[in-house]
C-alpha positions as CSV (number, residue, x, y, z in Angstrom):
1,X,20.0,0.9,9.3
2,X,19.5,-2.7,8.0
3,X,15.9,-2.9,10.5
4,X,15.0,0.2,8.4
5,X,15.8,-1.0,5.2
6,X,14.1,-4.1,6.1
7,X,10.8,-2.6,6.9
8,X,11.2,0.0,4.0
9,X,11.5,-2.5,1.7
10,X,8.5,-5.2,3.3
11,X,6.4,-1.7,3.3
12,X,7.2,-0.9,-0.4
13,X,6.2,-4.7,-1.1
14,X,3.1,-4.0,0.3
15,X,2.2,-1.2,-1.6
16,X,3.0,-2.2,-4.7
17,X,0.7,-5.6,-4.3
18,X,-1.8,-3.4,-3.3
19,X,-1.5,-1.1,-5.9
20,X,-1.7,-4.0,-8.9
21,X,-4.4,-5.2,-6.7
22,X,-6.6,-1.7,-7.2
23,X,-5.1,-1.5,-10.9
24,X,-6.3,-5.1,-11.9
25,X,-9.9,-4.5,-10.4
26,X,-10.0,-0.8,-12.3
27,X,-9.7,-2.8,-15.7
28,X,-13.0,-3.8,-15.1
29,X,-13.8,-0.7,-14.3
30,X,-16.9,0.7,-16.4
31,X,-15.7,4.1,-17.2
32,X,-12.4,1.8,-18.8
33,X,-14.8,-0.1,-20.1
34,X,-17.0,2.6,-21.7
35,X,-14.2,4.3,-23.4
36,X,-14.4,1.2,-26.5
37,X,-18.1,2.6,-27.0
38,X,-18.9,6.0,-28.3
39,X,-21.0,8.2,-25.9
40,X,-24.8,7.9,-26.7
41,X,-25.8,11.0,-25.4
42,X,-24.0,14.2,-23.9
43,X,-26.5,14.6,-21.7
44,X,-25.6,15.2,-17.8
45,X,-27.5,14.2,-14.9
46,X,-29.3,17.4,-13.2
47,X,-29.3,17.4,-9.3
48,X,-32.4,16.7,-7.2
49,X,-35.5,14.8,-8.2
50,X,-37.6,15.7,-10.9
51,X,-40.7,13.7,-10.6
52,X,-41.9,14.9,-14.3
53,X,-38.8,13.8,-16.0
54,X,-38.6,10.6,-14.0
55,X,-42.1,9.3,-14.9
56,X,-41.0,10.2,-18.9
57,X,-40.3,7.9,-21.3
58,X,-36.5,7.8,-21.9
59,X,-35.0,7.8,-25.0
60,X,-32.6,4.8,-26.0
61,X,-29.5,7.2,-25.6
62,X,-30.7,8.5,-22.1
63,X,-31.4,4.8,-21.2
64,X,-27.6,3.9,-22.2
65,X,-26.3,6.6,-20.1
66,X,-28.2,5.8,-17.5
67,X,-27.5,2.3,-17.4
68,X,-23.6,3.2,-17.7
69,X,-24.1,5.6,-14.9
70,X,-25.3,2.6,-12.8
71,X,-22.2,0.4,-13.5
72,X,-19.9,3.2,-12.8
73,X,-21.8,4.2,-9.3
74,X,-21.4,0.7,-8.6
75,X,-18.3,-0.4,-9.3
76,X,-17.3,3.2,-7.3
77,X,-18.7,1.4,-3.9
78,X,-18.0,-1.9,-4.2
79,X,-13.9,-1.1,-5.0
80,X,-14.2,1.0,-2.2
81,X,-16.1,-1.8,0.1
82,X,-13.2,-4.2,-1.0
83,X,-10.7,-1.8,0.2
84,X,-12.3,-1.1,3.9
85,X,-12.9,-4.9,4.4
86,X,-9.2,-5.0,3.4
87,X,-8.3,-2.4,6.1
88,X,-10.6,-3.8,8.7
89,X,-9.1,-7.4,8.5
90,X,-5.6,-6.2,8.3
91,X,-6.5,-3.6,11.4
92,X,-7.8,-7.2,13.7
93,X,-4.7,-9.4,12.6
94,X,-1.3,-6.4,12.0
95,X,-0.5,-7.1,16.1
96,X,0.2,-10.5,15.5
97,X,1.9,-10.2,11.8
98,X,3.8,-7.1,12.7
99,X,6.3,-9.2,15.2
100,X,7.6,-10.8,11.5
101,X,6.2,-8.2,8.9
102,X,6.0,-4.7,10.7
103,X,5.5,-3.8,7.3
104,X,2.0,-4.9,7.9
105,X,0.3,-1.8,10.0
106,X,1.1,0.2,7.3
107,X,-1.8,-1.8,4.9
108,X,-4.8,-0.2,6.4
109,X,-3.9,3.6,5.9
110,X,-2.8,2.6,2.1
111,X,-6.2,1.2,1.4
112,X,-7.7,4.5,2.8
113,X,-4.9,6.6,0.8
114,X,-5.8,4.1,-2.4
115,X,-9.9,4.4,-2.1
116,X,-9.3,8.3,-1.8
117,X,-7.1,8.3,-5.2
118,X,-9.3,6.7,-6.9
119,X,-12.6,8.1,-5.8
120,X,-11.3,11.7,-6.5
121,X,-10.1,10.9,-10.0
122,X,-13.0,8.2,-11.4
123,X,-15.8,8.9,-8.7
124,X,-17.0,11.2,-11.6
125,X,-16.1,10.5,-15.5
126,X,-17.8,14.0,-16.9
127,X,-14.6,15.7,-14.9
128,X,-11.8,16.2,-16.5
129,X,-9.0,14.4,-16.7
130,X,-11.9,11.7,-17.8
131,X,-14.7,13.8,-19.6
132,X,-15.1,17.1,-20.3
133,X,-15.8,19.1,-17.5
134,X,-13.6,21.2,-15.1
135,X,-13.9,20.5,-11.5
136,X,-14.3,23.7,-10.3
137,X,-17.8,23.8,-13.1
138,X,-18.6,20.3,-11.5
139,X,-18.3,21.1,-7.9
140,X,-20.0,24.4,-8.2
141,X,-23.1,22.9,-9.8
142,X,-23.4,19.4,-9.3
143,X,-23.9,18.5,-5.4
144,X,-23.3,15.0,-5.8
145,X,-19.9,15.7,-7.6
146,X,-19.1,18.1,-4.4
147,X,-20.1,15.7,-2.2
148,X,-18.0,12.5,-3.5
149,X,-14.4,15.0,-4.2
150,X,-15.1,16.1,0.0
151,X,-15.4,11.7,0.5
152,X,-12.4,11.4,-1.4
153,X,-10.5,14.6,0.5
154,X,-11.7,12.9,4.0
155,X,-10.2,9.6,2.6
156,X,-7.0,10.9,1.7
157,X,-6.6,13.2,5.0
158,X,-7.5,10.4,7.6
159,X,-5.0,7.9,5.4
160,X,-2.3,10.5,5.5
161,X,-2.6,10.8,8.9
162,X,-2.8,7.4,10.1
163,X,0.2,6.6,7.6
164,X,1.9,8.8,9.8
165,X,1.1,7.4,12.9
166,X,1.8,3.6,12.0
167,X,5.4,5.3,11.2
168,X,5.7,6.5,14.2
169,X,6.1,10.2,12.8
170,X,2.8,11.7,14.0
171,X,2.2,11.6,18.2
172,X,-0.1,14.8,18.9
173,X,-3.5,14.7,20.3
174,X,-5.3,15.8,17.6
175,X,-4.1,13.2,14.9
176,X,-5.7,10.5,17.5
177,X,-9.3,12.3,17.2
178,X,-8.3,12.9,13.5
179,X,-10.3,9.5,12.9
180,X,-13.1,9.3,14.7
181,X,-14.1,13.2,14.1
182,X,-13.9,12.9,10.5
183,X,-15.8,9.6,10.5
184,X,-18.2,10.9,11.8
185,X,-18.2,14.1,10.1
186,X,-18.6,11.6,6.6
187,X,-21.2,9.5,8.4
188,X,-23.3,12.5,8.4
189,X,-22.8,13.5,5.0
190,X,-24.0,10.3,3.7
191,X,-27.3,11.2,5.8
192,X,-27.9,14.0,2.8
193,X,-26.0,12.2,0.0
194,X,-27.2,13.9,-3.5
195,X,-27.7,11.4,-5.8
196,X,-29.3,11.4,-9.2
197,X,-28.6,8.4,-10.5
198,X,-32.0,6.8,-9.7
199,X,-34.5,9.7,-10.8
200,X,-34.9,7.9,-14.3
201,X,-36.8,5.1,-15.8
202,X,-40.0,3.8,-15.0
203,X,-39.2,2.7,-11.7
204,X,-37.2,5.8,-10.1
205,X,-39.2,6.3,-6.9
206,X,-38.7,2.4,-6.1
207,X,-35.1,3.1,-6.7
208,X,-34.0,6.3,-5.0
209,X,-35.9,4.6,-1.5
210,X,-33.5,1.6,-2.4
211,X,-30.6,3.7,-3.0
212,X,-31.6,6.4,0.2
213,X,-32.1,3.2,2.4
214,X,-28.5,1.7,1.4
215,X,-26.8,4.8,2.5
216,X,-28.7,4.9,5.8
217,X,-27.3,1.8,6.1
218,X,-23.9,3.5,5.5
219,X,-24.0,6.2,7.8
220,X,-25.4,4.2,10.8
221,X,-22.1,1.8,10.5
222,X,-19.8,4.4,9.5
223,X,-21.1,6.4,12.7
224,X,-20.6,2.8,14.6
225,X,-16.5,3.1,13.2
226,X,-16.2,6.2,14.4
227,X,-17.6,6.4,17.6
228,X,-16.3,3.0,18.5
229,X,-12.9,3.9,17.1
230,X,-12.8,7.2,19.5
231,X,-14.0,4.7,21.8
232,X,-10.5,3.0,21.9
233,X,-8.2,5.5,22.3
234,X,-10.2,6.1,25.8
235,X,-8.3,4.2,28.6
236,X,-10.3,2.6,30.7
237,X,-11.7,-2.0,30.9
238,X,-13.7,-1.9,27.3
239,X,-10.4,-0.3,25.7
240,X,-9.4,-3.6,24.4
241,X,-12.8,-3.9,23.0
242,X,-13.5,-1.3,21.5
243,X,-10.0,-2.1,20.0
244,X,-11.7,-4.9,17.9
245,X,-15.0,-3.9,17.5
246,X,-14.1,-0.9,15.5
247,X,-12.4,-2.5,12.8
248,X,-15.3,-5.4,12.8
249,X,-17.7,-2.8,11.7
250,X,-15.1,-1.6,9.0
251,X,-15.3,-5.1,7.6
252,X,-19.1,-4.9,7.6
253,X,-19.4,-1.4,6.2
254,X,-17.3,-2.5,3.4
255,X,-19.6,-5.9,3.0
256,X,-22.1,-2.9,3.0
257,X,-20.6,-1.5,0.4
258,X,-19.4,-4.3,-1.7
259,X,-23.1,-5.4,-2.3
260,X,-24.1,-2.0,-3.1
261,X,-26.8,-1.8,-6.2
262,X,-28.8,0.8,-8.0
C-alpha cells in the first residue's frame, strides 16, 4: 500500500508539472493571444488551392487573418514538437530513473495524452468551444479540420493505451502493435495533409512547396518511429536497438516539428 501510494503520488507530481508546463507555454499561445484583438474579418479558409485567389491582392483584413492563421499553425506544431522531444528523451533515460522515480515511465504517454488535448480543442479556433463553428459543420466541410481532430483522436488513443501499459494494466497483443500500426497509419496521413494556410499572398506557391516539403519530412520520420518501434517489440540481437533508436527519432521528429514555419 505505502509502494502504491508512493508511486501514485510521484506519478501525480509528474503530471501536474507537466500540466503547468503545457498551460504556461498556451499563454503564448496565439489564439489566447488573439482574443485582446477584435477579429478583422469573418472570413474562413476554403480547402484546396485556388491559384486565382492566391495570385489576388489581399485585403488588409484577409492579410491579418492570414498572418494570425500562421502564428496559430505554428505554435500548434512546435507545442506539439516540444512534447515528443519530451517523450522521446524521457523514453531513452525512464530505465535508469524508474529504480528511484517509477513515476517516471508514466511521462511519455502523458505528453502524448497532453499533445492530443490540446490539438483537438485549439488545433482549430473557428470550432466551437473557441469560434463559432460546430465540429460536426467543421469536420464535414473542412478537410484539414478532419484531418487534425483524427491526429488528435490517434494521439489520445495511443497515450491511453501506453498509459495503460506503463501501469501494468494493459498486457494483450494488440495494445503492443497499438503503436507502431497507428504511427504509421498518421505517417501516411501527413502524406495527404490538407492545408490552406499557404494559398494566400503573393508568394503562396513558394509557400505550400515549403509547407508540403516539411510534412514530408514528417511522415518519413514518423514512419521511421513506427516501424522501428514495431521493430523492438520483435525478439531477436537488434531488439535492444531498435529499443533506442525509436525514441531517437521521436526526439528528432519533434526538433522537426519544433522549427516548423509557414
Amino acid at each position: 500500500m505505502n509502494i502504491f501510494r508512493k508511486e501514485f503520488s510521484e506519478r501525480g507530481r509528474l503530471m501536474v508539472f507537466l500540466a503547468l508546463v503545457v498551460l504556461l507555454f498556451s499563454l503564448s499561445s496565439p489564439f489566447v493571444l488573439a482574443q485582446q484583438q477584435p477579429d478583422m474579418s469573418p472570413m474562413q479558409d476554403m480547402p484546396g488551392m485556388d491559384m486565382q485567389h492566391g495570385t489576388m491582392e489581399e485585403t488588409p483584413a484577409q492579410q491579418a487573418k492570414r498572418v494570425k492563421d500562421k502564428k496559430e499553425s505554428e505554435f500548434n506544431h512546435h507545442l506539439a514538437g516540444f512534447l515528443v522531444v519530451v517523450a522521446g528523451i524521457f523514453l531513452l533515460v525512464q530505465d535508469k530513473l524508474a529504480k528511484r522515480w517509477p513515476g517516471v515511465r508514466y511521462v511519455w504517454p502523458s505528453c502524448f495524452l497532453l499533445a492530443g488535448v490540446y490539438l483537438a480543442l485549439f488545433s482549430d479556433t473557428e470550432i466551437w468551444p473557441i469560434g463559432h463553428e460546430t465540429l460536426w459543420f467543421a469536420i464535414r466541410d473542412n478537410p484539414e479540420d478532419l484531418q487534425h481532430k483524427t491526429f488528435a483522436l490517434i494521439l489520445l488513443f495511443l497515450g491511453t493505451v501506453e498509459l495503460q501499459r506503463a501501469r501494468g494494466k494493459l498486457k494483450s497483443m494488440w495494445s503492443v502493435w497499438a503503436f507502431p500500426v497507428l504511427g504509421l497509419a498518421g505517417a501516411i496521413l501527413l502524406l495527404f495533409h490538407h492545408h490552406s494556410g499557404g494559398m494566400h499572398g503573393a508568394h503562396h506557391m513558394e509557400t505550400m512547396h515549403h509547407i508540403k516539403a516539411e510534412h514530408l519530412a514528417f511522415a518519413i520520420t514518423g514512419g521511421g518511429v513506427a516501424l522501428t518501434n514495431g521493430l523492438s517489440a520483435v525478439r531477436g540481437r537488434w531488439q535492444g536497438v531498435f529499443r533506442k533508436v525509436w525514441p531517437s527519432l521521436m526526439i528528432v521528429l519533434g526538433i522537426l516539428l519544433m522549427f516548423y514555419t509557414e
